[in-house]
C-alpha positions as CSV (number, residue, x, y, z in Angstrom):
1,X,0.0,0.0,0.0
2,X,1.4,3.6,-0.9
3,X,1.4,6.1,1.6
4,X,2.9,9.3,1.4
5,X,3.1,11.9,4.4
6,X,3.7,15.8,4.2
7,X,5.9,17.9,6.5
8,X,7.3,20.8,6.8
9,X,4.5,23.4,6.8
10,X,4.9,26.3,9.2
11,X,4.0,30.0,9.8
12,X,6.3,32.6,8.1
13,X,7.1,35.9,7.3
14,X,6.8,37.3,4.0
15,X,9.6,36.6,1.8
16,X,11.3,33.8,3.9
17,X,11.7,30.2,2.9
18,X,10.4,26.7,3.8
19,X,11.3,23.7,2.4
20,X,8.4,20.8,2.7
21,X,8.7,16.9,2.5
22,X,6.6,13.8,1.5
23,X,8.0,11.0,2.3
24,X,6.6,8.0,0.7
25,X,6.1,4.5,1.8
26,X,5.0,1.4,0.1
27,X,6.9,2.0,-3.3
28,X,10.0,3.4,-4.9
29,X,9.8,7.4,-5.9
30,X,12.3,7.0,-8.5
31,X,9.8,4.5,-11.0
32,X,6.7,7.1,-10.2
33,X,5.0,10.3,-11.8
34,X,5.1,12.8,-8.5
35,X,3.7,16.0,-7.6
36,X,3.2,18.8,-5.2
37,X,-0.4,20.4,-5.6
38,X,-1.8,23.0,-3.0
39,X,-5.3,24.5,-1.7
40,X,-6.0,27.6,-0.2
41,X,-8.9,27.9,1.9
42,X,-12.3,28.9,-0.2
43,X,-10.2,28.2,-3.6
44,X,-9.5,24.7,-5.9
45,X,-6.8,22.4,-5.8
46,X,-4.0,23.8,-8.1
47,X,-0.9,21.8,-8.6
48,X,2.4,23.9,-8.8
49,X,5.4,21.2,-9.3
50,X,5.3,18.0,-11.0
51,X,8.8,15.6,-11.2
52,X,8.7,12.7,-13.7
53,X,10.7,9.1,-13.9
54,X,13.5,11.0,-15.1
55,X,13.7,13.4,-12.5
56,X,12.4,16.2,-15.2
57,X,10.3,18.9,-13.7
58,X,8.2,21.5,-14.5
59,X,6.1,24.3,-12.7
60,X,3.2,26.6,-12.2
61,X,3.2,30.4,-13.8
62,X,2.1,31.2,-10.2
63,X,5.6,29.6,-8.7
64,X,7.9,29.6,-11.4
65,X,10.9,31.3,-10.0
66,X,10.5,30.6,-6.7
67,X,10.0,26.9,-6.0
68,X,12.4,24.2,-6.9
69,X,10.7,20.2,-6.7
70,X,13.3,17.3,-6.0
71,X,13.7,13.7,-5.4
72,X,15.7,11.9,-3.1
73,X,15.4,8.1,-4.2
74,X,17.8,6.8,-1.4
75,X,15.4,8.7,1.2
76,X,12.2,7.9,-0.7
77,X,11.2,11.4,-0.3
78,X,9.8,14.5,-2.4
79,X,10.6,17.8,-1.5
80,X,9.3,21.2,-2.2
81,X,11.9,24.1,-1.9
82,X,9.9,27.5,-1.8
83,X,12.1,30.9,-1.8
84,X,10.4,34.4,-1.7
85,X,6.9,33.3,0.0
86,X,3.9,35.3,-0.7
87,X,1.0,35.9,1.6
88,X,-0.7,34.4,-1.8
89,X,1.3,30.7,-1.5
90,X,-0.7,30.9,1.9
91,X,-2.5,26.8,1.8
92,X,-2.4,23.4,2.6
93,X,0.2,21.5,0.2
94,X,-0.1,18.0,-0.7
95,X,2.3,15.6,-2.6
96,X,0.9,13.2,-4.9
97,X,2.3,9.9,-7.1
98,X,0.9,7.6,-9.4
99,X,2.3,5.6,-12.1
100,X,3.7,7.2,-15.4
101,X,1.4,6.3,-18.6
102,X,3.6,4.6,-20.4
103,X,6.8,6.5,-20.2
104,X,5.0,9.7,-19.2
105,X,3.9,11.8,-16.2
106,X,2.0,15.0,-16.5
107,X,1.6,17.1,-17.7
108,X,2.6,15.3,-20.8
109,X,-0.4,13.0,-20.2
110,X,-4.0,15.3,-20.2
111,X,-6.0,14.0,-18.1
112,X,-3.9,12.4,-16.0
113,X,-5.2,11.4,-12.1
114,X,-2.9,10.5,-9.1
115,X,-4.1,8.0,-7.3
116,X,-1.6,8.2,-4.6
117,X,-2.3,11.8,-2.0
118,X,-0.9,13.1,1.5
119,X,-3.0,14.4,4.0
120,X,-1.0,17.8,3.5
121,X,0.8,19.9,5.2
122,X,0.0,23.7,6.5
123,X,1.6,26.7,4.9
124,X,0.7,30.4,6.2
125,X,2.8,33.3,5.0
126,X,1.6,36.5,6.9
127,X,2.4,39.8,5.3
């Protein structure tokens, strides 16, 4: 059974930096699609960081710039480096993984669903 737990979320000042983790059990991070997705209170679920099997990633306009998404395959871990918060980054940020589609992970593959969530982990940037 996959299960993968956030941590890392705190409360911080505008313009500081927090670095979150996920740390999966269950399977290997290094054969799966992987993501970091967040939700502000009132708003949807956006995701902002996606790492594929071969440790490509890519990001969200919104975060571009400021977040970096890795991979430790020794630790079976995903992390989320964010630089220059924002009262705006202000949410609860969950990691996700699923399997790639063939030989591809989002967002290469429309559609695609992971299967595989956190419970998430609590981010508050106060101005």
């Amino acid at each position: 059974q996959v299960q993968l737990a956030e941590s890392g979320g705190d409360s911080v000042q505008a313009g500081g930096s927090l670095t979150l983790s996920c740390k999966v059990s269950g399977y290997v991070v290094s054969i799966f699609c992987m993501g970091w997705y967040r939700q502000a209170p009132g708003e949807e679920r956006e995701r902002i960081a996606t790492i594929d099997v071969d440790g490509t990633p890519t990001y969200s306009d919104s975060v571009k710039g400021r977040i970096s998404i890795s991979r430790d395959n020794a630790e079976n871990t995903l992390s989320l480096q964010m630089n220059s918060l924002k009262p705006e980054d202000t949410a609860t940020y969950y990691c996700a993984a699923d399997w790639p589609v063939g030989d591809s992970c989002p967002p290469a593959v429309p559609r695609y669903e992971y299967n595989h969530w956190g419970r998430g982990t609590l981010v508050i940037v106060s101005s």
